[in-house]
C-alpha positions as CSV (number, residue, x, y, z in Angstrom):
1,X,-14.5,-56.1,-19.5
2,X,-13.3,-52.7,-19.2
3,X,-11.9,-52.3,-15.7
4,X,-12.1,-48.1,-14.4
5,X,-11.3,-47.4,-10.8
6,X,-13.1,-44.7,-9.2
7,X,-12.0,-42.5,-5.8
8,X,-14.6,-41.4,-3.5
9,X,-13.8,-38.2,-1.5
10,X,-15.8,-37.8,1.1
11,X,-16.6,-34.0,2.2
12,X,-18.7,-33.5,5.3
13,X,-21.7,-34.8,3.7
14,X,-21.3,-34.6,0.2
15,X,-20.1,-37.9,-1.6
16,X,-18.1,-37.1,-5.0
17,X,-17.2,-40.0,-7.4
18,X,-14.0,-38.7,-9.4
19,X,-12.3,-40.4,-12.5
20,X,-8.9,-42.3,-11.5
21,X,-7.4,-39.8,-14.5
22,X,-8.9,-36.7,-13.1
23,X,-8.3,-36.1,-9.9
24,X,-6.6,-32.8,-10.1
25,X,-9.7,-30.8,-8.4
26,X,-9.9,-32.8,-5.6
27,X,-6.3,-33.6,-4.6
28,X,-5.0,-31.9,-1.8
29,X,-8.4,-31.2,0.0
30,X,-7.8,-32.9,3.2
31,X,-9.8,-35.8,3.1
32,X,-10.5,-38.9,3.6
33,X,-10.2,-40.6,0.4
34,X,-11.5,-44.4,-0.4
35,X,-11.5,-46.4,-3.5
36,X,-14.2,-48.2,-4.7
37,X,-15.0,-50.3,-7.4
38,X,-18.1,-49.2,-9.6
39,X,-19.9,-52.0,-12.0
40,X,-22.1,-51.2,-15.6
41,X,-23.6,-53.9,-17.3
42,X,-24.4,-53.6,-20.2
43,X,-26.4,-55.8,-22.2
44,X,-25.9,-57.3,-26.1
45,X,-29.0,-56.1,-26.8
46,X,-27.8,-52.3,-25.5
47,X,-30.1,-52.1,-22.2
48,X,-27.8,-50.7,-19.4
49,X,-28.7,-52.5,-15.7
50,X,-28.1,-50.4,-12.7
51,X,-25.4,-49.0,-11.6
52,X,-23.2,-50.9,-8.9
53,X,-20.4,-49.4,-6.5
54,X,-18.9,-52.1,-4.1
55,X,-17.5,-50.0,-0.7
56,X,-14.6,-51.4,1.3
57,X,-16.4,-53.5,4.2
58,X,-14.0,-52.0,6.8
59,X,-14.8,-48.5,5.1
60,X,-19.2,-48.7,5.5
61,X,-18.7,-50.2,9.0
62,X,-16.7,-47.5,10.4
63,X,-19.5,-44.9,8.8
């Protein structure tokens, strides 16, 4: 299992997923940032499933 963390910034109404390792663009912008934790699955026989991202529960319920 290769484990990546993701950080959401959230800007007015635009949602921007940004690698852990590049974050230089986004640092410094004045806002809120969350992680979350996005999940790809893929299969032995090489069909990807969907995308998942898992939110902090205290994070959606404030939004």
């Amino acid at each position: 299992i290769d484990k990546t963390e993701v950080m959401l910034s959230i800007l007015g109404s635009v949602k921007v997923l940004v690698s852990k390792d590049n974050r230089q663009d986004y640092r410094g912008a004045g806002v809120k940032r969350i992680i979350v934790t996005a999940i790809k699955c893929v299969l032995a026989s090489g069909k990807c499933l969907n995308l998942i991202i898992i939110w902090p529960a205290s994070t959606y319920q404030s939004n």
